[in-house]
C-alpha positions in Angstrom: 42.3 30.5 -63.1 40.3 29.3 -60.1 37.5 30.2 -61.8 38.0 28.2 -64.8 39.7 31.4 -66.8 42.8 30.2 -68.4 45.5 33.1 -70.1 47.5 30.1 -72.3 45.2 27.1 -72.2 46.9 24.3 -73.6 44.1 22.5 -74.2 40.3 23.9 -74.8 39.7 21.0 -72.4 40.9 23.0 -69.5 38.3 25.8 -70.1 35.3 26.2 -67.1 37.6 24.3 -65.0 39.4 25.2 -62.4 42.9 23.3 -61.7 41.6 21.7 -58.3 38.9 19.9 -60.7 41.3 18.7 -63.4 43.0 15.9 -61.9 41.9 12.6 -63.2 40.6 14.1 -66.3 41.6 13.3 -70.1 42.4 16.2 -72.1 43.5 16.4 -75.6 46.7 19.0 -76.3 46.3 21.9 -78.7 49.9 23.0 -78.7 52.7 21.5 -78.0 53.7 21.3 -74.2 57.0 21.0 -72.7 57.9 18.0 -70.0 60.5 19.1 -67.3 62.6 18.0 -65.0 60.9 19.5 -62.0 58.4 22.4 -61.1 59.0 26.4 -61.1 61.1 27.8 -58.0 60.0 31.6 -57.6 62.9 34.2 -58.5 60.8 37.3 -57.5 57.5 38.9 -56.8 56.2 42.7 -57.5 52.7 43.9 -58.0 52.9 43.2 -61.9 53.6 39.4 -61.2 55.9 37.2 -60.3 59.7 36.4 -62.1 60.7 32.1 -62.2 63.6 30.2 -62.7 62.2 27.6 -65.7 62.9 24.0 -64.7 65.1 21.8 -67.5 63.1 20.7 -70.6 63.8 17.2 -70.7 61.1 16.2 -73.4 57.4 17.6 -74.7 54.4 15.9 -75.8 52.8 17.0 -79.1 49.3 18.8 -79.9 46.9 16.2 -80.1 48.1 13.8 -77.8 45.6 12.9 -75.0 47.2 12.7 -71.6 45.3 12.3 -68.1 46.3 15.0 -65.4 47.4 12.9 -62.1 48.3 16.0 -60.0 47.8 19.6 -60.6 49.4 21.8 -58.3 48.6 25.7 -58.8 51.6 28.0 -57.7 50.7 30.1 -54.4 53.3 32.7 -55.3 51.6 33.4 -58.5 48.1 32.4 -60.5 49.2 33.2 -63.8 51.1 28.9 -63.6 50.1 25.4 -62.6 52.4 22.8 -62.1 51.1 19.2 -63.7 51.9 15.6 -63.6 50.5 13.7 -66.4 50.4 10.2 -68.0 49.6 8.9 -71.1 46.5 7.8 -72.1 46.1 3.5 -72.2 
């Protein structure tokens, strides 16, 4: 993912980019995307990845909505997730 390889992009958008250089950018959702309460806590970790303990879904924003990323926070105990903050676009 650092390198701009994402497993589940939600947005082609995302692709060549690395989290660190998302923040501040528009994208445009190709799925639907869950909003939640609060980020991942880490359950466990092995060498075939790591196990989390999903935050509440408290809403979701639809494909095709454009939102600006205002904080992107990649998860240290595991690459496969990023944690993001988001607004709506004006």
């Amino acid at each position: 993912m650092a390198d701009g390889t994402w497993r589940q992009p939600r947005s082609a958008d995302l692709i060549d980019y690395s989290p660190s250089e998302l923040v501040g950018r528009p994208i445009v959702l190709s799925r639907d995307v869950n909003v939640r309460d609060r980020i991942f806590e880490l359950k466990d970790q092995d060498v075939n990845g790591c196990t989390i303990v999903e935050s509440e879904i408290i809403g979701f924003l639809q494909a095709g909505q454009e939102v600006i990323l205002t904080e992107v926070t990649p998860f240290s105990f595991c690459d496969t997730y990023i944690w993001a903050r988001v607004r709506q676009r004006d």
